[in-house]
N, C-alpha and C positions, 0 to 999 in steps of 0.2 A: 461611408460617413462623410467625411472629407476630401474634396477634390485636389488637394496637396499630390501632388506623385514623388517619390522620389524612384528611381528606373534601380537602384541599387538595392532599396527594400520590397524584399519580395520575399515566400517561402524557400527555405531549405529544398532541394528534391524532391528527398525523403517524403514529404508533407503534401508533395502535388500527388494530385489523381492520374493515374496513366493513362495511355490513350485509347478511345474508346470503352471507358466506365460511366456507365451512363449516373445519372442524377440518384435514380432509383438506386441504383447497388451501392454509391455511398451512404445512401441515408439508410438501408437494410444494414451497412454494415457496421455505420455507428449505431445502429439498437443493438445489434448482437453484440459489440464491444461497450454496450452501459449496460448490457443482461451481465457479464463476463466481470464488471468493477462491481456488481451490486451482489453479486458472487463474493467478491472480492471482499468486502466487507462483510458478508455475512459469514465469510470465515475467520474474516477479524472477532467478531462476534464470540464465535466459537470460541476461539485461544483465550479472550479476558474469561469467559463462561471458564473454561479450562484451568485458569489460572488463579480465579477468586473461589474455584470448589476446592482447589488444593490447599490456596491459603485458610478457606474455611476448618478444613480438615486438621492443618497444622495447627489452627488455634482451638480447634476441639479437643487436639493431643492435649494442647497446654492446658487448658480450663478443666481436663480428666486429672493431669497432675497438680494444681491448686487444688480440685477439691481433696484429693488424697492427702497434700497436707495440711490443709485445713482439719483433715480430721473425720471426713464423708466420702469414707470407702465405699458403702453402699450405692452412693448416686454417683461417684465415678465408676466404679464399674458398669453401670448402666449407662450412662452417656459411651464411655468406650465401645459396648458389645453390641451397642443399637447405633450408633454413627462414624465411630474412628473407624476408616477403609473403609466405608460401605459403598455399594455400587447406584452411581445416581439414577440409570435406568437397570432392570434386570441386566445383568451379566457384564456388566459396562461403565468404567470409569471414563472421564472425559477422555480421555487421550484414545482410549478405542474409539469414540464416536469422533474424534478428529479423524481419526485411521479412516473409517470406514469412508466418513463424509469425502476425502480428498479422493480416496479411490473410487467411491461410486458417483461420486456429481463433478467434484470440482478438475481432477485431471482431465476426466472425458472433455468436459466445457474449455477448458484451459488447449486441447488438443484439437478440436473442433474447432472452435473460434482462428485456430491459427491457418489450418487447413484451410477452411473456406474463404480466410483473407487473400490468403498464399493462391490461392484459384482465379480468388475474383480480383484483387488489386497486388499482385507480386507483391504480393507477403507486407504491404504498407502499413503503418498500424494510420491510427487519431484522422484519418483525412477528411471523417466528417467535420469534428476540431477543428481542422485548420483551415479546412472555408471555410467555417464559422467566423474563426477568427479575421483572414481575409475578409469578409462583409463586414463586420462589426467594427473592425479598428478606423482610428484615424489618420493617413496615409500622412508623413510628414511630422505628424508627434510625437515629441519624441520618446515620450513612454508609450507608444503602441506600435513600435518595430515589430517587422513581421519576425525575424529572426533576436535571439538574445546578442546583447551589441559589448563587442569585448571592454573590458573593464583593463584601465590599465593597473600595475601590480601597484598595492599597497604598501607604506612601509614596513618593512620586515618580512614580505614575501620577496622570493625571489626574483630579480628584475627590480625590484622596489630600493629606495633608500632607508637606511634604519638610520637612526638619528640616535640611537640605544645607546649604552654604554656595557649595558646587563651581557653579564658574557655566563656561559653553564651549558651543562650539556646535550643543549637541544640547541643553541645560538652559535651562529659562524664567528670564529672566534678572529 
């Protein structure tokens, strides 16, 4: 973007391409690591799916015990014997379908993807990211340092000044 250089800002190591990775195997290997985040989310996906069928469930417990005392033992027993623990697919409460999904898709992918970095760029992760980044930033801006730029300590951290008086038992006394 900018022809600003500063010769001090530049990537981390970690972040370069090693030698002899051509163009091509960075850009295969950032798709196979947005296949591996979009994974990534859709196991997210899962766990809220996982966690709103339980809380479903907890509150189908309660609305069986309202009606019972409201007085309608009949339709609580039926909300209970037809919903409370029932399996969301034949045989299957969410947490098996987490099981199964991590052992059949997501480790394999999660193992593979590391393998094939570890092959093709010694185990690097983000490097198509980071020449991204490289092209796109402003060289010399100073909100688009190639690396994150140390922050000195705040007060109350340590190195920092406190100005406090507040003393307890998380404060240096």
């Amino acid at each position: 973007m900018s022809e600003i250089f500063d010769e001090d800002d530049h990537p981390a190591p970690r972040h370069l391409r090693p030698e002899g990775v051509s163009d091509g195997t960075i850009e295969a290997l950032g798709t196979l690591s947005e296949a591996l985040e979009t994974v990534e989310q859709a196991r997210g996906h899962l766990y809220a799916f996982h966690q709103l069928t339980g809380g479903a469930d907890l509150t189908l417990g309660r609305a069986v015990e309202q009606l019972r005392t409201a007085g309608h033992v009949r339709q609580a027993d039926l909300v209970e014997r037809e919903m409370v623990g029932r399996n969301v697919i034949p045989g299957h409460w969410t947490f098996q379908i987490i099981e199964a999904y991590n052992a059949t898709f997501y480790q394999p992918l999660t193992q593979l993807e590391s393998r094939v970095r570890q092959e093709l760029a010694d185990g690097r992760t983000h490097l198509y990211e980071a020449e991204m980044k490289e092209a796109r930033r402003t060289r010399g801006h100073p909100d688009h340092t190639a690396r994150p730029v140390p922050q000195p300590p705040e007060d109350g951290e340590p190195g920092g000044e406190s100005h406090s008086n507040v003393t307890g038992p998380f404060t240096d006394r």
